[in-house]
C-alpha positions in Angstrom: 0.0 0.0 0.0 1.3 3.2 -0.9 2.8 5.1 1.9 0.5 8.6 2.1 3.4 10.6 4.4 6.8 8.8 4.0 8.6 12.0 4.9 7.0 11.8 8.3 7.7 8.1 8.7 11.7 8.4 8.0 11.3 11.3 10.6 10.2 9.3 13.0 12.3 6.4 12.4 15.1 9.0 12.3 14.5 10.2 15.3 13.6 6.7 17.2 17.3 5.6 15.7 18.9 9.2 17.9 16.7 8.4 21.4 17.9 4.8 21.0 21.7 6.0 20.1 21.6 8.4 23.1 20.0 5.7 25.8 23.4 3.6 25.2 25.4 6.1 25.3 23.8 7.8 28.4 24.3 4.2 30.1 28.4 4.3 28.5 28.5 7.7 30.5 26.9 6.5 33.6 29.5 3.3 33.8 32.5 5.6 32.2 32.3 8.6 35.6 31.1 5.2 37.5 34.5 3.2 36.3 36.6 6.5 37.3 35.6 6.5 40.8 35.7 2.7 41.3 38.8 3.3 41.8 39.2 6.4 44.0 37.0 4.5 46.6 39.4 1.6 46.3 42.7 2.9 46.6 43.2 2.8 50.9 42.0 -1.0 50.9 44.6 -1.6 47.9 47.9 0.3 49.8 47.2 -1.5 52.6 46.6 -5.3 50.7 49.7 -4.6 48.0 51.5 -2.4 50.8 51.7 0.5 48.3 53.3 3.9 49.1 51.3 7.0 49.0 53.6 7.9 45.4 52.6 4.2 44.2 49.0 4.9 45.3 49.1 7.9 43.2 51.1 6.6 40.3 47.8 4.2 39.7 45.6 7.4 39.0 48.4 8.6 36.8 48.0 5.2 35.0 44.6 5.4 33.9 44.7 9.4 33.2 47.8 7.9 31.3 45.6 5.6 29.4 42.9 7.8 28.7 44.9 10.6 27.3 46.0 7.9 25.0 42.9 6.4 24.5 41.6 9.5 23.7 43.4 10.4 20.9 43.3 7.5 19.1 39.3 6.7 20.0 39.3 10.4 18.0 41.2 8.8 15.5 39.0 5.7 15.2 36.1 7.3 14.8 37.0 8.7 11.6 38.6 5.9 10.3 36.1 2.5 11.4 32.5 5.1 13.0 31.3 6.4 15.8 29.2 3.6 16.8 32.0 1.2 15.9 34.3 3.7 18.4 32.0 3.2 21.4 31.5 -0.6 21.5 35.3 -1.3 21.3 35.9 1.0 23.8 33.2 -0.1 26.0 34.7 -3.9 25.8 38.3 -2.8 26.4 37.3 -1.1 29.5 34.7 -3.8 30.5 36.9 -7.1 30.1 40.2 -4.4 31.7 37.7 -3.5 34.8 36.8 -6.9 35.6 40.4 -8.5 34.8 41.6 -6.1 37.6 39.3 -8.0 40.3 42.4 -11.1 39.7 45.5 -9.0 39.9 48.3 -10.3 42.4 50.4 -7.1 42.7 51.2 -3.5 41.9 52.4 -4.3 38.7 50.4 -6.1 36.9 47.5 -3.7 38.6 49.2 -1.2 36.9 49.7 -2.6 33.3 46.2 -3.6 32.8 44.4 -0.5 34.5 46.7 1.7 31.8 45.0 -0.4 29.1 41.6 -0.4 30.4 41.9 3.0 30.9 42.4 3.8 26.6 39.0 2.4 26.9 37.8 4.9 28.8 39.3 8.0 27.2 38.2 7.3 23.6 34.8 6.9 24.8 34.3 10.2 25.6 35.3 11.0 22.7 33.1 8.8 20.3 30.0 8.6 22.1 29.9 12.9 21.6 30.8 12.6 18.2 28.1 10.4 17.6 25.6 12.1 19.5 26.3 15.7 17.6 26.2 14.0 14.4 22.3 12.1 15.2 20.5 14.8 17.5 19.4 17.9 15.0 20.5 21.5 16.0 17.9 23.1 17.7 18.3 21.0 20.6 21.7 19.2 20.0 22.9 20.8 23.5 20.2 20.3 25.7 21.1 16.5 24.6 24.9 16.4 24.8 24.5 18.0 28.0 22.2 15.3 29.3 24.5 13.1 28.2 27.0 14.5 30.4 25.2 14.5 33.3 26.3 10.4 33.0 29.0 11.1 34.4 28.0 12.5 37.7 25.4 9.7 37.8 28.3 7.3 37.4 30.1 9.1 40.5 26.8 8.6 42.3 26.3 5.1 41.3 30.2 4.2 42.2 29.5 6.1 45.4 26.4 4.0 46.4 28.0 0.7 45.3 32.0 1.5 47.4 29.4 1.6 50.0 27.8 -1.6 49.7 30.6 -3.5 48.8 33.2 -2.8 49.7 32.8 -3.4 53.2 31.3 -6.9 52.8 32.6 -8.1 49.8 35.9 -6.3 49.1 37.6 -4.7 46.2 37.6 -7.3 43.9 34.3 -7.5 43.9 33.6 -4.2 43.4 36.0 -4.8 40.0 34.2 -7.8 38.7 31.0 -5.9 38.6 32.8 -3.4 36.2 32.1 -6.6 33.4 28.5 -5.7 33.3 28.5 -3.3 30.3 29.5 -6.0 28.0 26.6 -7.2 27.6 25.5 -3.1 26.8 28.1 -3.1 24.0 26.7 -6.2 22.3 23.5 -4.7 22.1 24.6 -1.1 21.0 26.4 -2.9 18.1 23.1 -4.5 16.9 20.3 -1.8 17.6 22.5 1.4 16.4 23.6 1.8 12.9 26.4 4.6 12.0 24.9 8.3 11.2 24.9 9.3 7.8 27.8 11.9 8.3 29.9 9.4 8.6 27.9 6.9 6.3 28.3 9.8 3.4 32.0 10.2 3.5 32.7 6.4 3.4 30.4 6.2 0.7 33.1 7.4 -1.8 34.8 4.5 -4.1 38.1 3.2 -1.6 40.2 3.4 -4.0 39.2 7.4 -4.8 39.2 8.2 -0.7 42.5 6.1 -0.6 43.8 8.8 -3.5 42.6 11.9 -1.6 44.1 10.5 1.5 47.4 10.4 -0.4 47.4 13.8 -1.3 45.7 15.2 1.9 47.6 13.5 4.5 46.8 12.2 7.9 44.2 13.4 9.9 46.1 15.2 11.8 48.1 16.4 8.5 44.6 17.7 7.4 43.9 19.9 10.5 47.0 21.6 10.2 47.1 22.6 6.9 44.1 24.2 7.8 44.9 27.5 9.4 41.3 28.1 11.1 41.2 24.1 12.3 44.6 24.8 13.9 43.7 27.5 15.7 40.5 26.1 17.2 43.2 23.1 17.9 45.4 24.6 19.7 42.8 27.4 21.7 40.2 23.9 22.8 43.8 22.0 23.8 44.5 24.7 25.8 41.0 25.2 26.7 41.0 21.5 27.9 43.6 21.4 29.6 42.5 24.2 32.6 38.9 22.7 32.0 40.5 19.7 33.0 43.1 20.7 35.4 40.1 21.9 37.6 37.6 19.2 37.0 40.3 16.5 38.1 42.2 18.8 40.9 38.5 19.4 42.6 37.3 15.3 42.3 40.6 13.9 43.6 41.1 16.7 46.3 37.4 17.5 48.0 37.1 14.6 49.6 40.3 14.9 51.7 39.4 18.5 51.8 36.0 17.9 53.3 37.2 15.4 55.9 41.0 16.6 57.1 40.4 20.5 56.5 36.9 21.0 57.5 36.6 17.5 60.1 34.2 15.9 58.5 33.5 12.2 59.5 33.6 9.8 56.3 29.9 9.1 56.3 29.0 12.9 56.3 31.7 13.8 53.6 30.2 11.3 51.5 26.5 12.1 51.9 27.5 15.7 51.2 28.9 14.4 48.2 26.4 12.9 46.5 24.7 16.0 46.9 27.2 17.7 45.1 27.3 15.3 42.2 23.5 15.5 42.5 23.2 19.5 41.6 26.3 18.5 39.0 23.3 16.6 37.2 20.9 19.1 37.7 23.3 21.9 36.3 24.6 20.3 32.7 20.7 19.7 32.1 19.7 22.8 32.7 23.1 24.0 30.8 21.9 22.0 27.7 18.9 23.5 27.5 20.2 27.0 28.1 23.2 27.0 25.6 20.3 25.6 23.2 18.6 29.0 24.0 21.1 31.3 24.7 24.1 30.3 22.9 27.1 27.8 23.3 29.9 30.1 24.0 28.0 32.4 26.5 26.7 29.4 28.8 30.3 27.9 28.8 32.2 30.9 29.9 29.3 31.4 32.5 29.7 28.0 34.3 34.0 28.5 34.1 33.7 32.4 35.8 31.1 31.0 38.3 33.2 28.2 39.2 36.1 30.0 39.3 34.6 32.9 41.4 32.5 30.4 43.8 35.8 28.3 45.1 37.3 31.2 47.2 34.3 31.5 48.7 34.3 28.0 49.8 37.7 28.5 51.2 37.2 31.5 52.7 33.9 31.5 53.9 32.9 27.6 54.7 31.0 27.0 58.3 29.4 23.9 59.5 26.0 25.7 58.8 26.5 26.6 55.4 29.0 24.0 53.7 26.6 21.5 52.5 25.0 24.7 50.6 27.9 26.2 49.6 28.8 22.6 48.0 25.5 22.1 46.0 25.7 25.8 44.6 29.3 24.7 43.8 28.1 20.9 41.7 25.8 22.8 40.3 28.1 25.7 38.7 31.0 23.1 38.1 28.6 20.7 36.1 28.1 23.7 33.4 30.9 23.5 31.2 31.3 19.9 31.0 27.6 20.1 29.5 28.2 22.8 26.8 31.7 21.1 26.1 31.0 18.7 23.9 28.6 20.0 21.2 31.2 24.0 21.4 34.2 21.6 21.0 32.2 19.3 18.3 30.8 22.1 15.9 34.2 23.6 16.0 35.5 21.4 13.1 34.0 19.8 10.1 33.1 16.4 9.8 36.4 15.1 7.8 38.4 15.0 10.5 36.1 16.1 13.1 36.9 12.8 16.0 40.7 13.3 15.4 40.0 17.1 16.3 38.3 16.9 18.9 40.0 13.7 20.5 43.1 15.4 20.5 42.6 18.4 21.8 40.4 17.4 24.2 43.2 14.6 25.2 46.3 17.0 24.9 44.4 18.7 28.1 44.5 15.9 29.9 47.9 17.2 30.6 46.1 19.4 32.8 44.2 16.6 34.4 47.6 15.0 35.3 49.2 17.9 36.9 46.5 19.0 38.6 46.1 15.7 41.4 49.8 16.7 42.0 50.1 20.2 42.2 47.3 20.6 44.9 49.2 17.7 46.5 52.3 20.0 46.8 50.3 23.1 48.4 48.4 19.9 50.7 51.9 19.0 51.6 52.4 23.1 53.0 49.5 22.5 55.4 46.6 24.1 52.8 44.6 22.1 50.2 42.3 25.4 50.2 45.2 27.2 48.8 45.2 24.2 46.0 41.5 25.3 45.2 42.2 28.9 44.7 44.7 27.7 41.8 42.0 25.9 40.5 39.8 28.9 40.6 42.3 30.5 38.1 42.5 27.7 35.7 38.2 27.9 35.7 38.8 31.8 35.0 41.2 31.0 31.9 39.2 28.0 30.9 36.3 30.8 30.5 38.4 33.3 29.2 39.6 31.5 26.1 36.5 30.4 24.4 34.8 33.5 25.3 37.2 36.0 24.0 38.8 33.4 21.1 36.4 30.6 19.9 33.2 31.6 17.7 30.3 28.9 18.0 28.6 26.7 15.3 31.3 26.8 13.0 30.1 23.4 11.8 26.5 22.4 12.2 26.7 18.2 11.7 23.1 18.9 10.8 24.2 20.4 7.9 26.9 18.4 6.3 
């Protein structure tokens, strides 16, 4: 029977194909911040049953930033070259099998191998699951997605949170690593129900041996991006972007904990309640930042949340009592949890589609520099007597983290909607 509205029909199959894309890679999200803190809750129990130093302790987080920087890069570079969808599910089974293979580890050592290659896992997930989602989820409300996407993450913190508190104490940290193998089983069905979008589809699409030709003559990826002289700029401005974005995103998740408990006396149970509230007005704040950078723009939403954070952490130092902390700590998750949300799609639209993973992959993983110094350079000012002094630092890296895209970086360069 002839079809009396087939426009409306691909429309809706269109859009059933971006919900269903953006479920599983909500879920990756969720078990990618959840995988992240696995660890964090883990650490005392694994000094004290390997008989680690405090530097070998450490060197453990540097392994899976490590990894991820890595990862990240080259899950940018695979999502050009074998697709987005393609992207996620190896990464979510590198990181899956990884997690769960660390439950059998004997030592530091072989703790430390396979956590660095879990970890490339992890970072190139990031990375392909918001490629994928800015190419499927049409512009009008393309951030108000991606940043409901990134609220994952803080639900992931919440969910490793909740289950370091269950069992851990019972069941130990093996345990707790063998139910990292889960999301295998979420991989296997994201490679069935989700086909590649047709951004990607269209440039494939080309005869091989043609592509293979213009490859030739264009070069790398990377090659590509250079030789453009507006694509290296946005390179180098989000790298550098990234890397304060990242320096205080990392410096304020390893650090407030210890903060909360040896600065401010907190007992363990308290500091951890207050912390899922924190994570909790995280989530609330990259929805509402979707939806607002949807409205009001991309670049003016970002800068906001980096200013706000920036601003906001002195006054946590310098102004925290027992009657207003908890407050002052859900005002901050909430301000924190705004540029991570506008991130992605900014970052995204900032190159075209050729070589649009490798962009964004690297820069985005050539800031994970920051993420590494950060843990250690509140460390040293924790070492002086003062983590508060750490946080004021990473008040200035939020200032220049707003700074850059706001005076530097135009929005919707690209529109994947487009292409």
């Amino acid at each position: 029977m002839h079809n009396p509205n087939p426009a409306g029909v691909i429309a809706a199959s269109t859009e059933r194909t971006w919900i269903t894309a953006f479920v599983f890679c909500f879920l990756t999200m969720v078990i990618d911040g959840a995988d992240v803190m696995i660890l964090a809750y883990s650490l005392a129990t694994l000094k004290t049953e390997f008989g680690l130093t405090g530097l070998q302790a450490g060197m453990l987080g540097s392994c899976t930033l490590a990894g991820m920087a890595v990862g990240g890069i080259y899950g940018g570079w695979a999502t050009d070259r074998l697709g987005r969808v393609r992207t996620v599910v190896l990464s979510v089974l590198l990181f899956s099998l990884g997690t769960g293979l660390l439950g059998f580890t004997e030592n530091y050592v072989q703790f430390a191998i396979i956590r660095f290659v879990s970890a490339l896992g992890l970072g190139s997930v990031y990375v392909a699951c918001n490629t994928l989602m800015a190419e499927y989820v049409p512009t009008r409300f393309r951030n108000t997605v991606l940043g409901s996407l990134q609220a994952g993450w803080s639900v992931g913190y919440i969910v490793a949170t909740l289950l370091a508190a269950w069992i851990l104490p019972s069941y130990g940290w093996r345990t707790l690593f063998f139910v990292g193998v889960t999301p295998v089983i979420l991989a296997l069905l994201m490679h069935k129900m989700v086909p590649e979008p047709s951004t990607w589809t269209r440039l494939q699409s080309a005869d091989r041996a043609e592509r293979k030709a213009r490859e030739r003559v264009e070069g790398g990826k990377y090659k590509q991006i250079f030789a453009n002289p507006n694509a290296a700029k946005m390179f180098v401005l989000w790298s550098l972007t990234a890397g304060f974005l990242q320096f205080g995103n990392y410096g304020v998740n390893n650090w407030m904990p210890s903060y909360l408990e040896t600065e401010l006396g907190m007992a363990f149970k308290q500091m951890t309640t207050f912390l899922v509230g924190t994570y909790t007005a995280s989530i609330l704040g990259k929805v509402i930042a979707g939806m607002a950078a949807d409205k009001f723009g991309r670049r003016k939403v970002f800068a906001a949340g980096c200013l706000g954070t920036a601003l906001f952490l002195p006054i946590i130092v310098l102004f925290n009592q027992p009657e207003n902390i908890l407050w002052l700590l859900i005002v901050f998750g909430f301000l924190y949890g705004v540029p991570y949300s506008v991130n992605a799609t900014y970052m995204t639209e900032s190159f075209e589609a050729k070589f649009r993973g490798s962009a964004v992959g690297g820069a985005y993983n050539i800031g994970r520099i920051g993420a590494a110094v950060s843990p250690a350079a509140i460390g040293f000012f924790a070492s002086q007597g003062s983590i508060g002094v750490g946080f004021l630092i990473v008040g200035a890296a939020y200032f220049l983290c707003g700074m850059i895209p706001l005076l530097c970086i135009r929005e919707k360069q690209f529109d994947p909607a487009r292409e």
